[in-house]
FIVEX-265253 format. One line per 4 residues: number of its first residue (from 0); their letters; for each residue x, y, z of N, C-alpha, C. Coordinates in Angstrom, 2 decimals, padded with zeros to 5 digits. Example, Ala and Ser with C-alpha at 12.3 -4.5 7.8 and 13.67 -1.06 7.14 Angstrom:
2
0) as) 013.19:-005.69:007.80:012.30:-004.50:007.80:013.20:-003.30:007.80  012.85:-002.25:007.08:013.67:-001.06:007.14:012.90:000.03:007.87 $
% end
This chain:
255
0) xxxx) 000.84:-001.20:000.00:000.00:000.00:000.00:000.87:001.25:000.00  002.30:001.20:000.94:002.99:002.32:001.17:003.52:002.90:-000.13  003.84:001.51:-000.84:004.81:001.27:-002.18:003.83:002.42:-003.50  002.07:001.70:-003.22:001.42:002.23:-004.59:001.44:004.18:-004.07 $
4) xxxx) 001.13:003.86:-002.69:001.52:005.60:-002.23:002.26:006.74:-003.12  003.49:005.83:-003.10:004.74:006.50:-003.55:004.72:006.79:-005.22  004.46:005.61:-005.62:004.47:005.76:-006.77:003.49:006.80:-007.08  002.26:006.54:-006.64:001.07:007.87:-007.01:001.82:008.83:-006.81 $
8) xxxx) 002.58:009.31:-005.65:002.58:010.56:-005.53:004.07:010.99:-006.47  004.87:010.21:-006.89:005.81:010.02:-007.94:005.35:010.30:-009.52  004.12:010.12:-009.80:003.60:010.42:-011.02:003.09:011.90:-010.59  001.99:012.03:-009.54:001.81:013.37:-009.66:002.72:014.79:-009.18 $
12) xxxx) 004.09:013.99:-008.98:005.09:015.28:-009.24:005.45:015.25:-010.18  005.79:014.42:-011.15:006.14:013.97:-012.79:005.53:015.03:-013.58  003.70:015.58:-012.94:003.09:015.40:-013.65:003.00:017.12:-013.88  003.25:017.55:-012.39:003.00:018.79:-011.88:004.26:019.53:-013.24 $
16) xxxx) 005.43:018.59:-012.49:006.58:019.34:-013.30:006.72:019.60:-014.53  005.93:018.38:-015.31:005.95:018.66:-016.87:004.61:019.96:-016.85  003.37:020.08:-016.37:002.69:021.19:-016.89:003.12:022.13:-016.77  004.08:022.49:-015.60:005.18:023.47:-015.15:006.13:023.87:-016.25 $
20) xxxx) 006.59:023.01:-016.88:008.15:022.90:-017.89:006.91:023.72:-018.87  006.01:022.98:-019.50:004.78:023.57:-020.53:004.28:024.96:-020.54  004.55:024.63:-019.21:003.32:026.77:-019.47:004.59:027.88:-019.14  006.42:027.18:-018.47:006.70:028.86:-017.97:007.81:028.68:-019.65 $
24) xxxx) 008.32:027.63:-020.03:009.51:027.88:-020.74:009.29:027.24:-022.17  007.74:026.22:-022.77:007.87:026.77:-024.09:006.44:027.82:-024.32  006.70:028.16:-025.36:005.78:029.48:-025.71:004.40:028.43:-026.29  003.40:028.92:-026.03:001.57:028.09:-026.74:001.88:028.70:-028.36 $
28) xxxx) 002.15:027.34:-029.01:001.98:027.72:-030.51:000.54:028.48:-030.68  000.12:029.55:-031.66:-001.22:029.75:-031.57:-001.14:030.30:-033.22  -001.99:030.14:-033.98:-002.41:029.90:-035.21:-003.52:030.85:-035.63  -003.63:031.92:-036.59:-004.59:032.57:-037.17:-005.01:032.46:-038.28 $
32) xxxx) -006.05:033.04:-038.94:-006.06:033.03:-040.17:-005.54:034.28:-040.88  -004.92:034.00:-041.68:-004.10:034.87:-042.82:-004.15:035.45:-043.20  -005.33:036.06:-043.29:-006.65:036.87:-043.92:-007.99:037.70:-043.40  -007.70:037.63:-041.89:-008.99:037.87:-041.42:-008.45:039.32:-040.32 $
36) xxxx) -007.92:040.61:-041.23:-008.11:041.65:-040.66:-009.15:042.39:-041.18  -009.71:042.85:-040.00:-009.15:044.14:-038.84:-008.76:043.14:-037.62  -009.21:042.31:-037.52:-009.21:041.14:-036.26:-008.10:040.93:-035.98  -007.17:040.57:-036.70:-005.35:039.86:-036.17:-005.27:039.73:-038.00 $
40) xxxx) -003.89:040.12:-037.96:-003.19:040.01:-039.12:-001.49:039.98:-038.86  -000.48:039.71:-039.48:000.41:039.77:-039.37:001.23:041.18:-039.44  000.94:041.92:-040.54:000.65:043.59:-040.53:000.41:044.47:-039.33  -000.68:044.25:-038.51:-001.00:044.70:-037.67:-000.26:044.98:-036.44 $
44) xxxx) -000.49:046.24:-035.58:000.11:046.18:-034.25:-000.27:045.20:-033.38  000.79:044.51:-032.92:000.81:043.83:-031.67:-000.49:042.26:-032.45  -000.61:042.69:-033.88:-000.89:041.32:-034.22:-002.69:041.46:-034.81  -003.42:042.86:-033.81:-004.68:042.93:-033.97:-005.04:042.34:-032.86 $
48) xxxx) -006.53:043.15:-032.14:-007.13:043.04:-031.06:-007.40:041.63:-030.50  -007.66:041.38:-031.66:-007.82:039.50:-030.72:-006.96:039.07:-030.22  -005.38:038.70:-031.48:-004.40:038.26:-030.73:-004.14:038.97:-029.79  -004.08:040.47:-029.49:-003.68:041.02:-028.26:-004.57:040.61:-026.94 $
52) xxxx) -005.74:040.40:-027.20:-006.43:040.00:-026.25:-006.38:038.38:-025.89  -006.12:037.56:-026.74:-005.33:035.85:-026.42:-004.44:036.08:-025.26  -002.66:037.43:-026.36:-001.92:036.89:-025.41:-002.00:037.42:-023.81  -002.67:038.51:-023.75:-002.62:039.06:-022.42:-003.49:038.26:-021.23 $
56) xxxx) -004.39:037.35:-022.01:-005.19:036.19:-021.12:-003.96:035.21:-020.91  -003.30:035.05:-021.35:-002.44:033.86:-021.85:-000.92:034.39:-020.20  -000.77:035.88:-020.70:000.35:036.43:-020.00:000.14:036.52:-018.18  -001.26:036.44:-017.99:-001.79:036.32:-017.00:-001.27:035.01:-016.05 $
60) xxxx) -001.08:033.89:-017.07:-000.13:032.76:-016.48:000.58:032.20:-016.98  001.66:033.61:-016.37:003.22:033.59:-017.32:003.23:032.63:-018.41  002.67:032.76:-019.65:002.66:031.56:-020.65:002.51:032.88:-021.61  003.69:032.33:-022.43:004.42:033.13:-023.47:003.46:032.47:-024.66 $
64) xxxx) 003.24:033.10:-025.69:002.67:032.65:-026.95:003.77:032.98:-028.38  004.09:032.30:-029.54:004.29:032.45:-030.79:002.87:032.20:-031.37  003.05:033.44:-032.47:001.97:033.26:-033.32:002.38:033.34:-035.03  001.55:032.21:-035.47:001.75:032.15:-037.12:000.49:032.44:-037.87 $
68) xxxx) 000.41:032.13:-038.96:-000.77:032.59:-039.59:-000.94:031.85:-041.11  -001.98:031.13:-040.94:-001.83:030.75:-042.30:-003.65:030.91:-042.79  -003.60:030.16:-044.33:-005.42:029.95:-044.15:-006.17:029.05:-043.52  -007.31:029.52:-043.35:-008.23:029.01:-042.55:-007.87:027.83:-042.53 $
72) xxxx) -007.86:027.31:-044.09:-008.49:025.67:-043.90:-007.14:024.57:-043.17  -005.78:025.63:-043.65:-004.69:024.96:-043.54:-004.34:025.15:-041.70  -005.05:025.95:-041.45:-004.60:025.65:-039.85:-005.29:025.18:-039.10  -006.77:024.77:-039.44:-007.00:023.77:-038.27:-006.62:022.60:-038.53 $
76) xxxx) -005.87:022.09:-040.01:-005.60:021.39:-040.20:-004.36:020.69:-039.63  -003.54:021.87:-039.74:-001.92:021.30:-039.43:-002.22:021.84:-037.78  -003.43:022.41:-036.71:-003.27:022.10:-035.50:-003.83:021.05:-035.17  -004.81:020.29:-036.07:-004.57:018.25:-035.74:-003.75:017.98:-036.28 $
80) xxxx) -002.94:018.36:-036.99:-001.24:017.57:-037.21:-000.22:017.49:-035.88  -000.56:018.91:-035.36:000.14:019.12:-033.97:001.13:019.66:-034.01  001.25:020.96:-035.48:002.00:022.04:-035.66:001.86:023.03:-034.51  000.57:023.53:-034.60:000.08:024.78:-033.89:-000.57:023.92:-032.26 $
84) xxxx) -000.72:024.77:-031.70:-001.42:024.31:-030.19:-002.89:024.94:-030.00  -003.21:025.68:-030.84:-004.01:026.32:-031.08:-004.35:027.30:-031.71  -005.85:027.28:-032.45:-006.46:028.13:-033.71:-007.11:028.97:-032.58  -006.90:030.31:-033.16:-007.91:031.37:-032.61:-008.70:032.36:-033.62 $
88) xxxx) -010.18:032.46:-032.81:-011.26:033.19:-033.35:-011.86:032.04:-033.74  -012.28:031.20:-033.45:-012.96:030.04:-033.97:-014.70:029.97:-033.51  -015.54:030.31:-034.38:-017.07:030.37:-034.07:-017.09:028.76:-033.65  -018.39:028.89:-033.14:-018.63:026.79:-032.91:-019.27:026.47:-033.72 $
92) xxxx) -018.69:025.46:-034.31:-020.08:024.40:-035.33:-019.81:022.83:-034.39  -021.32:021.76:-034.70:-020.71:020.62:-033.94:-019.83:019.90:-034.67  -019.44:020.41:-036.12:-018.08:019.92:-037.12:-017.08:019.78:-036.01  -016.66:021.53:-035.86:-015.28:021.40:-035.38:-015.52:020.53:-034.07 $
96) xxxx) -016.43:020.53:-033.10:-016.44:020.62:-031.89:-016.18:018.77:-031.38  -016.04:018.11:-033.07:-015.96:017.25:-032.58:-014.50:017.06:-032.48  -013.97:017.49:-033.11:-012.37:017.50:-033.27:-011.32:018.52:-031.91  -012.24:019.17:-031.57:-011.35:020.39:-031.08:-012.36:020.75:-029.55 $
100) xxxx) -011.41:021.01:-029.05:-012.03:021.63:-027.37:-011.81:023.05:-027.44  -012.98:023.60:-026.97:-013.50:024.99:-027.17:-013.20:025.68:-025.68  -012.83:026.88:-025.64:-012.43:028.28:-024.60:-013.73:028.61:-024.66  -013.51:029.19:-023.42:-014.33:030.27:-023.16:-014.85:031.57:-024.04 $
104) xxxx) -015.89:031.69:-024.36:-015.89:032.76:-025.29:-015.32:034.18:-024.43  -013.91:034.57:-025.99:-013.73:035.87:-025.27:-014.03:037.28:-026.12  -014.85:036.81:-027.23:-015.67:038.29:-028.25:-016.87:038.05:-028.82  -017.46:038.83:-028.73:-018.93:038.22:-029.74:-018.96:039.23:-030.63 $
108) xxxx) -018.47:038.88:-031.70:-018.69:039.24:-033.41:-020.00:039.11:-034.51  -020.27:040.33:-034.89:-021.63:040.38:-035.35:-021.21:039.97:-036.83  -022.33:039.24:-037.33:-022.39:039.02:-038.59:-023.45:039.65:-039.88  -023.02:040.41:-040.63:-023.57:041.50:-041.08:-023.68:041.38:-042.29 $
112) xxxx) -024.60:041.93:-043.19:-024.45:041.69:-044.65:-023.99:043.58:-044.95  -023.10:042.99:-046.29:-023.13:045.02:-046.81:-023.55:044.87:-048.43  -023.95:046.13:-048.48:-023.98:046.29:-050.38:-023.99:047.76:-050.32  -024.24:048.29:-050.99:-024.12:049.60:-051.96:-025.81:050.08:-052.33 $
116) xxxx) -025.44:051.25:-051.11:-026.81:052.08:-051.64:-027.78:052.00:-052.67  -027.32:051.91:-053.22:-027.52:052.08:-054.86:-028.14:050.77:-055.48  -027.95:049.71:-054.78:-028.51:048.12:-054.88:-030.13:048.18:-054.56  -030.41:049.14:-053.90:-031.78:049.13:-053.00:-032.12:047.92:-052.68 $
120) xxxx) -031.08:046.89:-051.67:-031.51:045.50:-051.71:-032.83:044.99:-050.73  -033.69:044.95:-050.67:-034.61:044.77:-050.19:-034.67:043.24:-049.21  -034.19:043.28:-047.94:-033.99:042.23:-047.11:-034.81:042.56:-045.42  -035.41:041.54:-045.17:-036.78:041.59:-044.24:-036.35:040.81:-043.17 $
124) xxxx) -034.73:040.17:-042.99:-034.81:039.44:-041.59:-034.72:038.09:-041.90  -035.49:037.80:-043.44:-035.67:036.75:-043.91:-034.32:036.00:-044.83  -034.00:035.27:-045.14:-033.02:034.78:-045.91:-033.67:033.92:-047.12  -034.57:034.01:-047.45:-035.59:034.10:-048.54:-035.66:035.19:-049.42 $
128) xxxx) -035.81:035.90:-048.59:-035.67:037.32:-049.35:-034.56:037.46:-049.94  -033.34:037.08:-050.37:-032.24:037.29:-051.07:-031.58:036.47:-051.80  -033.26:035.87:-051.86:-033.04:034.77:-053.26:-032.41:035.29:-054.61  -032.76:036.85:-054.93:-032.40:037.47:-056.04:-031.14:037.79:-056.60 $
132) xxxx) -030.67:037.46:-055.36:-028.95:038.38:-055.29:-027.99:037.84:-055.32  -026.33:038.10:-055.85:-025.62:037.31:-055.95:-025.07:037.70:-054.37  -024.60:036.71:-053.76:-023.92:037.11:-052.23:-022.63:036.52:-052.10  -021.49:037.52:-051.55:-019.96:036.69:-051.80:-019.50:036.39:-050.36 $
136) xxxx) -019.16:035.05:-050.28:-018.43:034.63:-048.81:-017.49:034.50:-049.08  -016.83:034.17:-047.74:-015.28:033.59:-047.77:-015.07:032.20:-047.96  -014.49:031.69:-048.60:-013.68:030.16:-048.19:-013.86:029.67:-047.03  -014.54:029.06:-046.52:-014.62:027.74:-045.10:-014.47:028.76:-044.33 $
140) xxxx) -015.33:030.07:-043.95:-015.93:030.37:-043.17:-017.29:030.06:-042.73  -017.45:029.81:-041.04:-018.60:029.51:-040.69:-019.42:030.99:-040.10  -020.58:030.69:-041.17:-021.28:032.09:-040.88:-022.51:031.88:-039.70  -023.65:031.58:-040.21:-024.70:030.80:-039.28:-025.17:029.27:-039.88 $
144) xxxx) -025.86:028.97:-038.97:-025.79:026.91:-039.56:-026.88:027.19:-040.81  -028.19:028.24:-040.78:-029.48:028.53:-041.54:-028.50:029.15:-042.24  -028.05:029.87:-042.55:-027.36:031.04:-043.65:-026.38:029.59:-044.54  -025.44:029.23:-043.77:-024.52:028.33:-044.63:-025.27:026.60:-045.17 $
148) xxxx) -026.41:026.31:-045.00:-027.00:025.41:-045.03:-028.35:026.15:-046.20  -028.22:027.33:-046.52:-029.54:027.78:-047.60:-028.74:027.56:-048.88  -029.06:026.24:-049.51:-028.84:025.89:-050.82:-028.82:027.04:-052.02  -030.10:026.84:-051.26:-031.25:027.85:-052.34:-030.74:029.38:-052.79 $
152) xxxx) -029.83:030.21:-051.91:-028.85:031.39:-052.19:-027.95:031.42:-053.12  -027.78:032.24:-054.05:-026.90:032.21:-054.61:-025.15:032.84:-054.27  -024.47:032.44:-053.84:-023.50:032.55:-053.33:-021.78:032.73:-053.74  -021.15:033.28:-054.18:-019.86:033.08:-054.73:-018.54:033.37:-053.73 $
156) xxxx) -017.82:032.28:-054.21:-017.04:032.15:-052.92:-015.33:032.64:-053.42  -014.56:033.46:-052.28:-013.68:033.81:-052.60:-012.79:033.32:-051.37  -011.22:033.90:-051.46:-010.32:033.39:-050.98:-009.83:034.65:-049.60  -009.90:035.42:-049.81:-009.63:036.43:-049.00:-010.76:037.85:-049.31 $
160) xxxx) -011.11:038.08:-047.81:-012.41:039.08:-048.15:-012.26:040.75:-049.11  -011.50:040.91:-049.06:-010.86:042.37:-049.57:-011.59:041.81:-050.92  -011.32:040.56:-051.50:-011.87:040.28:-053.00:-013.27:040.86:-053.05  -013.94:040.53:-051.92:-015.77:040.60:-051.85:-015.75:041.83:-052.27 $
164) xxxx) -015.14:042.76:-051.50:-015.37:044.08:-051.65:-015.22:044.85:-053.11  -013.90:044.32:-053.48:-013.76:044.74:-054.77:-014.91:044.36:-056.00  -015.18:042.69:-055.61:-016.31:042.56:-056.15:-017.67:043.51:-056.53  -017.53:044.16:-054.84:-019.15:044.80:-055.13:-019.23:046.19:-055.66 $
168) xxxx) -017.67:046.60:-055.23:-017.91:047.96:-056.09:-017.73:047.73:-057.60  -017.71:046.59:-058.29:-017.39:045.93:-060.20:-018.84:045.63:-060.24  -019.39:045.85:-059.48:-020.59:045.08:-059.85:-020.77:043.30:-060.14  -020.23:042.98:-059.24:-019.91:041.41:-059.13:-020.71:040.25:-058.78 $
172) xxxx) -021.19:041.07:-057.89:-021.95:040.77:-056.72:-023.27:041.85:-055.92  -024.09:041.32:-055.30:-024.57:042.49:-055.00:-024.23:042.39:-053.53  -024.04:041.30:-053.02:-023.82:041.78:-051.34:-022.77:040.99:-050.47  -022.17:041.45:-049.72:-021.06:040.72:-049.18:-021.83:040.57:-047.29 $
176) xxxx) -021.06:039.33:-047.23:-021.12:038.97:-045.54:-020.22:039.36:-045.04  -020.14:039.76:-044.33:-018.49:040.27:-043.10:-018.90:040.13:-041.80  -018.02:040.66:-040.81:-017.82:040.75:-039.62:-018.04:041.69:-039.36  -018.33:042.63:-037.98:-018.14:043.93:-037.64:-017.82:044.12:-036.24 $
180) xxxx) -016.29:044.72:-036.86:-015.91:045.13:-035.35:-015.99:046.52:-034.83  -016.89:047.33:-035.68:-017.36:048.52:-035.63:-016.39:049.16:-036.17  -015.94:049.99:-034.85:-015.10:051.33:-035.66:-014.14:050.59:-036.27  -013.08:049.04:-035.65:-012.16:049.13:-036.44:-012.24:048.40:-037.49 $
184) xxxx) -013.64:048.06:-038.24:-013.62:047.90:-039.77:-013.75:049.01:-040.22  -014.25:050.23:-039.82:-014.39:051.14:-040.30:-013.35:051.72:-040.46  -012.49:052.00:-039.86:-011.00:052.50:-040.16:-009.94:051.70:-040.77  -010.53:050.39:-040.84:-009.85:049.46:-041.68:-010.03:049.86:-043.18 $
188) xxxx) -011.45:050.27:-043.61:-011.84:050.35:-044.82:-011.23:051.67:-045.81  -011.65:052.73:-044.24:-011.11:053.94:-044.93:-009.90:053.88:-044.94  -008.93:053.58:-043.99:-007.76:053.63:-044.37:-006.38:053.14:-045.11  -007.59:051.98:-045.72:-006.38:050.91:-046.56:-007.61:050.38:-047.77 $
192) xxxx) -008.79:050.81:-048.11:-009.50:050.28:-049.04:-010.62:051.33:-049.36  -010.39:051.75:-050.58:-011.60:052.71:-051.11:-012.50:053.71:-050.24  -011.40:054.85:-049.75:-011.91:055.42:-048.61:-013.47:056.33:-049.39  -013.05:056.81:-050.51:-013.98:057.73:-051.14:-015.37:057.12:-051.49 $
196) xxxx) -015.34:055.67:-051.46:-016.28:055.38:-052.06:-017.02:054.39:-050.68  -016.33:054.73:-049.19:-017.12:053.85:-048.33:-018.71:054.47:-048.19  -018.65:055.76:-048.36:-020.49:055.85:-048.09:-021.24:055.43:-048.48  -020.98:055.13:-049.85:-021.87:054.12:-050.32:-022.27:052.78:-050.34 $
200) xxxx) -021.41:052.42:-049.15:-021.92:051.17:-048.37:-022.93:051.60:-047.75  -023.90:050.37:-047.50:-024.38:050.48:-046.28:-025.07:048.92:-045.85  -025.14:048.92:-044.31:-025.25:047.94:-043.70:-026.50:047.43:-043.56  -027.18:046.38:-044.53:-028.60:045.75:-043.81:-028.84:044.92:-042.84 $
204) xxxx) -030.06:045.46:-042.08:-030.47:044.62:-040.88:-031.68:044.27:-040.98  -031.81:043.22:-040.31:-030.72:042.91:-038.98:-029.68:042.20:-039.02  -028.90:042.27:-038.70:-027.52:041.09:-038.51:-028.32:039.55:-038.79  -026.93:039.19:-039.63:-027.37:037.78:-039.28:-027.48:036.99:-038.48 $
208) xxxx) -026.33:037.40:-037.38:-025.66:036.38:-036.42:-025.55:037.28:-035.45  -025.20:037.07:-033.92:-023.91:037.36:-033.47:-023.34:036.45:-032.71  -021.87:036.38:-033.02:-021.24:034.96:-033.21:-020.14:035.17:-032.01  -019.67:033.94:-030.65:-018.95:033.96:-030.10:-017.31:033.64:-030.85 $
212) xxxx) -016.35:034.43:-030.37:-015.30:033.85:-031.01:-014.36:033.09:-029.78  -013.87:031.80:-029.83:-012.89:031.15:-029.00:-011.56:030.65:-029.48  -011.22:030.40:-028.73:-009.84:029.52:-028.87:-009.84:028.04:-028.78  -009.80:027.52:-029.85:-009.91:025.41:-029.86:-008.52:025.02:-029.78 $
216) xxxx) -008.45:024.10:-028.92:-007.30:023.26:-029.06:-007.92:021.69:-029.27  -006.96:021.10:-030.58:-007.22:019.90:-031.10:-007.75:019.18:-029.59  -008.17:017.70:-030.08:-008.16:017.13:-028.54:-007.18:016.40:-028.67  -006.86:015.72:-029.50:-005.62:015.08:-029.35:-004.05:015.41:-029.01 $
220) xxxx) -004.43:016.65:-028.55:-003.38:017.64:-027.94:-002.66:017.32:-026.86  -001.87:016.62:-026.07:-001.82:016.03:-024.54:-002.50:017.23:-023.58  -001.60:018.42:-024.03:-001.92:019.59:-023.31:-002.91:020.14:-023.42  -003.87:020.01:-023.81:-005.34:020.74:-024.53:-005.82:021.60:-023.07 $
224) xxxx) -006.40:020.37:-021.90:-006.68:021.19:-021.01:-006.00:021.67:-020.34  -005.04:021.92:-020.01:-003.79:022.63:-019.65:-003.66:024.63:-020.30  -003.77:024.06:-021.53:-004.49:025.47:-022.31:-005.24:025.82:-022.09  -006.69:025.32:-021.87:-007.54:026.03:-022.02:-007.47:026.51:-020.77 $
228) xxxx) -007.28:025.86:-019.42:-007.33:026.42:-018.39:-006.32:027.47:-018.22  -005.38:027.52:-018.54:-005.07:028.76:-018.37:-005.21:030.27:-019.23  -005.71:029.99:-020.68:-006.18:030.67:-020.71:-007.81:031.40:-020.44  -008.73:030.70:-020.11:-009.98:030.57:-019.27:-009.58:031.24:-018.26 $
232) xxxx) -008.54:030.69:-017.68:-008.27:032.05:-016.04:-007.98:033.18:-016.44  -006.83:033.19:-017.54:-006.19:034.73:-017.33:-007.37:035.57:-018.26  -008.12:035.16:-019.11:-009.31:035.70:-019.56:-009.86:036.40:-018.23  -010.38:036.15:-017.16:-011.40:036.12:-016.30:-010.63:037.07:-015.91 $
236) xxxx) -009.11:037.33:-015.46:-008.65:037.79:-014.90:-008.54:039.49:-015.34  -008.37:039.21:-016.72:-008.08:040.83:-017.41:-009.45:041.07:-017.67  -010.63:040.56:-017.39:-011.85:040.89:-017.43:-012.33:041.82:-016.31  -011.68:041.02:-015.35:-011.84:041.93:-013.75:-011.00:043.15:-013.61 $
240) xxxx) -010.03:042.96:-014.11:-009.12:044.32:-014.10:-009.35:045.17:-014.86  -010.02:045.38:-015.89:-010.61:045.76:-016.78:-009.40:046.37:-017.76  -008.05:045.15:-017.51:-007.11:045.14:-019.56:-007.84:044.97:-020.38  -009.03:044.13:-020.24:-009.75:043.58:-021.56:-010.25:044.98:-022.35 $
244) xxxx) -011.08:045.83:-021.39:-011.41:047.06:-021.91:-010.53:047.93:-022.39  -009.62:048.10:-021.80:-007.96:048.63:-022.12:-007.91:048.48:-023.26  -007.04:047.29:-024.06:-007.69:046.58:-024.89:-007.92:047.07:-026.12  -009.27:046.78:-026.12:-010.27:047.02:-026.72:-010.22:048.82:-027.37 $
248) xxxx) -010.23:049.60:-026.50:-010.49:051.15:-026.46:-008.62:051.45:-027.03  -008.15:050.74:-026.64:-006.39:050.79:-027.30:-006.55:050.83:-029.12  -007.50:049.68:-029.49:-007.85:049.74:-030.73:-008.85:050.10:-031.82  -009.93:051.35:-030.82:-010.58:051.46:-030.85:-012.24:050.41:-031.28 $
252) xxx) -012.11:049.53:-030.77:-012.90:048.49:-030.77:-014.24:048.42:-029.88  -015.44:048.66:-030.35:-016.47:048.21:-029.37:-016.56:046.84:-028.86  -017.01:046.85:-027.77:-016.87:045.29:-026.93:-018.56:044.78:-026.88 $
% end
């Protein structure tokens, strides 16, 4: 009995020490998509609000992060290869959820349709109603399960969203789906994409969505919950202190 004692308590210092070795001295691989600014880009300061808001949940317990960036499809892929340790900004579908263990939600991102004044697109709430129209998504983005499951839409799909846009001012398309992170798509647009011609956007409602964004780690990860728990704490933590808002108002971002 003394013997199995020992040994138990021989594994759970083994065990302590390796999550220890894990969270102070290597860095949480963490993985974006390639393509998805105003949110995090490689361009961006400090990476873009999300990643800044990952790592400072993350920094909360002393756990250093590297971040890479590739496309969508290729990084949740190569984080079940067990390149990355984790994809961030990840909406839930029960697809991924079977593959991947989900964080705490730490943004809720609205999902919005845009077109051009000038379209007079006539939309009621309904997704029926835009049977008429051509509508441009992204590549293996998950929008809503009713929106990405309506056959019946006509839809054209691109690789990076900046295309949509260009689309709609060619007359390509009549309406694009996006994200909105308020002001900083808005200063995204004017300041790096057709500032003269943003008024003539405009936004129909109601939203489609509004969508939690998290952090998945594969499950086949050893460390999965190890991650999430610490970032789940240090989330909570810069929530109370109010960095998160910090943050946020740093990038001019509504929360």
């Amino acid at each position: 009995m003394k013997q199995s004692l020992k040994v138990l308590l021989l594994i759970s210092l083994l065990l302590t020490f390796s999550h220890s070795s894990f969270s102070s001295n290597q860095p949480i691989k963490l993985v974006g998509d390639s393509a998805w600014e105003p949110f995090y880009g490689p361009n961006l300061p400090e990476g873009g609000f999300v990643m800044a808001l990952v790592a400072a949940a993350f920094a909360e317990s002393d756990s250093k992060v590297k971040i890479a960036y590739e496309p969508w499809s290729r990084a949740l892929l190569s984080t079940l290869k067990g390149s990355h340790d984790a994809v961030v900004g990840a909406y839930f579908t029960e697809e991924r959820a079977n593959q991947f263990h989900y964080s705490e939600a730490f943004y809720t991102n609205e999902i919005i349709l845009l077109s051009l004044k000038s379209k007079k697109v006539k939309y009621n709430g309904n997704l029926k109603s835009l049977t008429a129209y051509r509508i441009g998504i992204v590549q293996d983005n998950a929008y809503t399960p009713q929106f990405d499951n309506a056959d019946y839409l006509h839809k054209e799909v691109v690789v990076h969203p900046i295309q949509n846009i260009q689309k709609l001012f060619l007359g390509r398309i009549d309406i694009l789906v996006e994200t909105k992170a308020i002001k900083a798509i808005t200063l995204y647009l004017t300041n790096k994409h057709y500032p003269k011609r943003l008024p003539e956007i405009q936004i129909l409602q109601p939203p489609l969505s509004q969508n939690e964004l998290h952090l998945i780690v594969a499950k086949n990860n050893p460390h999965a919950q190890l991650i999430l728990t610490h970032f789940n704490r240090g989330l909570k933590k810069i929530l109370k202190s109010g960095q998160y808002k910090q943050i946020l108002r740093r990038f001019l971002v509504s929360s």
